[in-house]
N, C-alpha and C positions, 0 to 999 in steps of 0.2 A: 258358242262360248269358247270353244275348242279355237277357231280362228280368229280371237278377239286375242287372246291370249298371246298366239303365236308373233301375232301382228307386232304387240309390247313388245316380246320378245327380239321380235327382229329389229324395231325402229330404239329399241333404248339396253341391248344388252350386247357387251363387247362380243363375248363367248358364243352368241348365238351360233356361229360356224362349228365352233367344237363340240355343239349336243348333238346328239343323235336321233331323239324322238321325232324330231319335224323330217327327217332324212329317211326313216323308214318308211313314214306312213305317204308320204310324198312320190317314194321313188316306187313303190306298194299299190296305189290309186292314185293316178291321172285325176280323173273327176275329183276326188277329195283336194287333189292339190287347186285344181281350177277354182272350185266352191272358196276354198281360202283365197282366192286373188280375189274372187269377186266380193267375198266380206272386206275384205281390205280397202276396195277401191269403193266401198260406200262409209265404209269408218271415215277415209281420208277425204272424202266430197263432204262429210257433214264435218269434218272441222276446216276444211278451205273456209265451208260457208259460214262457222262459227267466228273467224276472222275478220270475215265482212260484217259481221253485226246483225246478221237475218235470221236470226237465231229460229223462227217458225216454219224455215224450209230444214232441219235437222232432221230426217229419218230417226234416229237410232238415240234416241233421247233418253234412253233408260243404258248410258251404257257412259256417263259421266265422267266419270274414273278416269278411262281410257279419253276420252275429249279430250279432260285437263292435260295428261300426258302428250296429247298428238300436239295441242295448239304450242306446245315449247317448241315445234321442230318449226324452223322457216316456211314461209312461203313457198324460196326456193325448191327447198328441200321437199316439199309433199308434191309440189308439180313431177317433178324432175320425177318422184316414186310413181305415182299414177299414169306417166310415160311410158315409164319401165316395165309397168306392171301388168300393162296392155299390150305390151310387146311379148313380155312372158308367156300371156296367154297366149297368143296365137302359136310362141315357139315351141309350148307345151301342145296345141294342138297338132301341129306338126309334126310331132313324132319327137321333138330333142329328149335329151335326158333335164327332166325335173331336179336334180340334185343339181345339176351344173346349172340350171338356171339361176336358181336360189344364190348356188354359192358365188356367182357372177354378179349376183344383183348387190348380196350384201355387201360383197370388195369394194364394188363402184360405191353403194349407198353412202359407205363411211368416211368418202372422199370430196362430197356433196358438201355445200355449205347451207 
């Protein structure tokens, strides 16, 4: 629930960069930041697929709320993050710093159409 939230947070709150809580536990555990990309990138695959109208391939169907909120963002816009997102991983498994991933992602994010 913890990375449902976060997710919100990132895709629909200006401020996101200025809080702090996603920055400790992130820069804190690797693995906790990783586990958040990979909830992300099935939130964001069950609303690509909510787009298409196949509504029966939806994973995470008790999590509505958040749907309605993703399916506002473009097309563009969720590919472009699920790109990114996967790139994250691997730079997170790499060794980068996870606070500069994040804060690289969300700059870029909000320049997306």
């Amino acid at each position: 629930q913890e990375a449902l939230e976060l997710l919100e947070q990132f895709c629909f709150d200006d401020d996101f960069l200025l809080r702090d809580e996603w920055r400790k536990s992130f820069k804190d555990d690797r693995a906790w930041a990783l586990l958040n990309m990979g909830c992300w990138l099935q939130m964001i695959r069950d609303t690509l697929i909510l787009k298409t109208d196949t509504n029966k391939f939806i994973l995470n169907t008790h999590q509505n709320e958040l749907l309605k909120k993703l399916y506002t963002l473009s097309v563009n816009k969720l590919l472009w993050l699920v790109t990114q997102l996967v790139q994250s991983m691997r730079d997170t498994r790499g060794n980068q710093d996870v606070v500069l991933i994040f804060d690289s992602l969300r700059v870029k994010y909000a320049r997306v159409d």
